[in-house]
C-alpha positions as CSV (number, residue, x, y, z in Angstrom):
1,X,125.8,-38.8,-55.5
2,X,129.3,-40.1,-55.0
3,X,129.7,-44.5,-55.1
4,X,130.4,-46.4,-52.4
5,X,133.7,-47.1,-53.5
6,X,134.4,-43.4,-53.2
7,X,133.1,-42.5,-50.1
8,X,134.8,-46.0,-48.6
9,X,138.0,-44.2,-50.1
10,X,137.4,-41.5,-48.6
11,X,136.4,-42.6,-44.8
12,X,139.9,-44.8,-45.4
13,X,141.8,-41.7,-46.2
14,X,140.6,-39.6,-43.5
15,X,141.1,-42.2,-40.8
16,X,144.5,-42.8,-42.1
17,X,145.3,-39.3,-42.5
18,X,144.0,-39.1,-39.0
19,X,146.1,-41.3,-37.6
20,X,149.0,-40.1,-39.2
21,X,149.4,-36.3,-40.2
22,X,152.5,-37.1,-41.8
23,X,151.7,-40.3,-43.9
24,X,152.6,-40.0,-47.8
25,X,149.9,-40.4,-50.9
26,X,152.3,-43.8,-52.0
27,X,151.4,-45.6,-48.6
28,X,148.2,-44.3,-48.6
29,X,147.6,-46.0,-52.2
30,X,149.3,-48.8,-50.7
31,X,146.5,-49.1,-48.0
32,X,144.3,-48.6,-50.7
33,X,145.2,-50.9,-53.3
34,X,144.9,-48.2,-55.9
35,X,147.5,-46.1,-58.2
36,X,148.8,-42.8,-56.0
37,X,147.0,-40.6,-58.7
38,X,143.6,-41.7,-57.2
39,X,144.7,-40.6,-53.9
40,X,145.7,-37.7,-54.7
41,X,142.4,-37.0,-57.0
42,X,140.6,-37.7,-53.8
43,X,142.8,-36.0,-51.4
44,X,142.1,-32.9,-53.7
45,X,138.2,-33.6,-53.6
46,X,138.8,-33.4,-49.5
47,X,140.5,-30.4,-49.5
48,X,137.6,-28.8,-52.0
49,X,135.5,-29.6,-49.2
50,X,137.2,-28.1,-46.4
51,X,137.8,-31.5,-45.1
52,X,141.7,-31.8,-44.9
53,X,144.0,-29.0,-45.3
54,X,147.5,-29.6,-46.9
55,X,150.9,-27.6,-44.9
56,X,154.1,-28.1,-46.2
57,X,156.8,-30.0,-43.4
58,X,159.6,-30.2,-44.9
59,X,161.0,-29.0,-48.6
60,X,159.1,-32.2,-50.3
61,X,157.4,-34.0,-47.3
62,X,153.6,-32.5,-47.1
63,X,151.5,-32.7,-44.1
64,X,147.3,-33.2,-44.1
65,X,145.6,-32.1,-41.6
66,X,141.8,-33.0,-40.7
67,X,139.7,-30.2,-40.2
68,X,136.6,-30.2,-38.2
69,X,134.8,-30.8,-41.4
70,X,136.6,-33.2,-42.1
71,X,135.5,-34.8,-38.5
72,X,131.9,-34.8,-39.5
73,X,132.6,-36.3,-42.7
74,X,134.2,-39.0,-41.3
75,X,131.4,-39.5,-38.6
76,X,128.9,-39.5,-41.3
77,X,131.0,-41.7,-43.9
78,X,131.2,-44.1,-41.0
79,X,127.8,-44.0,-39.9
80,X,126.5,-44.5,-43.8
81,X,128.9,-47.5,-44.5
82,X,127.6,-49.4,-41.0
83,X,124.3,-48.7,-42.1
84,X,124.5,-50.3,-45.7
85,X,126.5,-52.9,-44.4
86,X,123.4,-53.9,-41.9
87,X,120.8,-53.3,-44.6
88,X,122.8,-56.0,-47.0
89,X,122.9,-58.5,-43.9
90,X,119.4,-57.7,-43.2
91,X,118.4,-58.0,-47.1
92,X,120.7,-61.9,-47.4
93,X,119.2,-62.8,-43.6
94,X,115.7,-62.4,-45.6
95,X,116.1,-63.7,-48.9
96,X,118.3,-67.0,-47.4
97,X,115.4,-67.3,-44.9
98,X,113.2,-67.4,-48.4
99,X,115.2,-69.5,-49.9
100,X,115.0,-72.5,-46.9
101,X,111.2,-72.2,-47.0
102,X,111.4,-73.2,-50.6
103,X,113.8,-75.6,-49.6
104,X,111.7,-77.1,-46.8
105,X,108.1,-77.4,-49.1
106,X,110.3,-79.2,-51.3
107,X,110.8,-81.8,-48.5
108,X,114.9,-80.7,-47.7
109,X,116.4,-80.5,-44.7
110,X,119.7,-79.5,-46.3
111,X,121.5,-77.2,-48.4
112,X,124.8,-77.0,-50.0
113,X,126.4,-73.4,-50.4
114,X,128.3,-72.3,-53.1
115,X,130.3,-69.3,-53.7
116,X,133.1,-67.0,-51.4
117,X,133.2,-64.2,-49.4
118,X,131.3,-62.7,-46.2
119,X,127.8,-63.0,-47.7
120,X,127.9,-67.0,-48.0
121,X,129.3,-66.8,-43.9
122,X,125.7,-64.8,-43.7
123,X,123.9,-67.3,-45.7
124,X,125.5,-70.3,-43.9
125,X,124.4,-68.6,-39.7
126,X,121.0,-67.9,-41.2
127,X,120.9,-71.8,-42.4
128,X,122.2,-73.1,-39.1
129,X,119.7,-70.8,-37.2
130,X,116.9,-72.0,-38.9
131,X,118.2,-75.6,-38.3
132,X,119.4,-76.9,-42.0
133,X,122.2,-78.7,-42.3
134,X,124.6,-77.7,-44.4
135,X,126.7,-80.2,-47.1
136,X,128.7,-80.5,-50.0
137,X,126.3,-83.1,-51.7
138,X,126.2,-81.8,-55.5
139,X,122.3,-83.5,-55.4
140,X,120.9,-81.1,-52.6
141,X,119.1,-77.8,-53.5
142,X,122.4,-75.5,-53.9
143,X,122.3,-71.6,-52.4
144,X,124.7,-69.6,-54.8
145,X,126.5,-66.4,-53.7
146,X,127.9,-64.2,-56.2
147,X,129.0,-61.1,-54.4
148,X,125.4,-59.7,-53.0
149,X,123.2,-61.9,-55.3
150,X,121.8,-65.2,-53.3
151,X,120.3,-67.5,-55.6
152,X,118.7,-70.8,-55.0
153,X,119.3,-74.1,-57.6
154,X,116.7,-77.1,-56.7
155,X,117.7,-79.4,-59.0
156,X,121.2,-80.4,-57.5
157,X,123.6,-79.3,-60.8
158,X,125.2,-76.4,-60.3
């Protein structure tokens, strides 16, 4: 089974490539943040598939072309990625709403968050939905967000 990372590479080519026929494998890498070598192993992968076809446009200047394939794996790479990405909100929704319970038979009303990124934004609605305040006091219980992990500190030091 491929990683996420490759398939997101993948739905990101194809809806570039869709949007431009004529786009080059050094802005696609661009767009990617990867080396033009990894585009072009995955725009060969694609083309393995049936999902993109190559023409040539000009002497140097190729041209990609989605196929139909390629459509349905774009609809399905699309669907899959909105579906993890509600299953992780779902999973931080429950374990933040685990953590405040702790939190709250400890006698807190408040919590101070730690970390970066689009899970502590989760982690910081769930605590104003379930009514905790959130501060930067180093001495109240502490969530901590590293990437997908959500942690909870009740002793006040990290």
């Amino acid at each position: 089974m491929e990683t996420t990372n490759e398939e997101l590479r993948e739905l990101t080519l194809l809806e570039n490539i869709e949007n431009d026929p004529d786009v080059n494998q050094s802005t696609l890498a661009t767009q990617l943040g990867v080396a033009v070598g990894t585009v072009n192993w995955h725009l060969k992968r694609l083309v393995a598939k049936g999902a993109v076809k190559v023409k040539r446009a000009e002497r140097k200047k190729l041209r990609y072309i989605i196929t139909p394939e390629g459509i349905a794996l774009r609809a399905r790479l699309a669907v899959d990625y909105v579906e993890r990405s509600f299953s992780i909100y779902r999973k931080t929704r429950q374990r933040v709403k685990e953590h405040i319970a702790k939190i709250r038979a400890a006698g807190f009303d408040r919590v101070r968050i730690v970390g970066k990124g689009d899970v502590v934004d989760v982690c910081k609605l769930t605590c104003i939905e379930q009514g905790v305040a959130i501060v930067t006091d180093k001495n109240a219980p502490t969530i901590q967000v590293d990437g997908f992990k959500v942690t909870l500190n009740m002793d006040g030091t990290s």
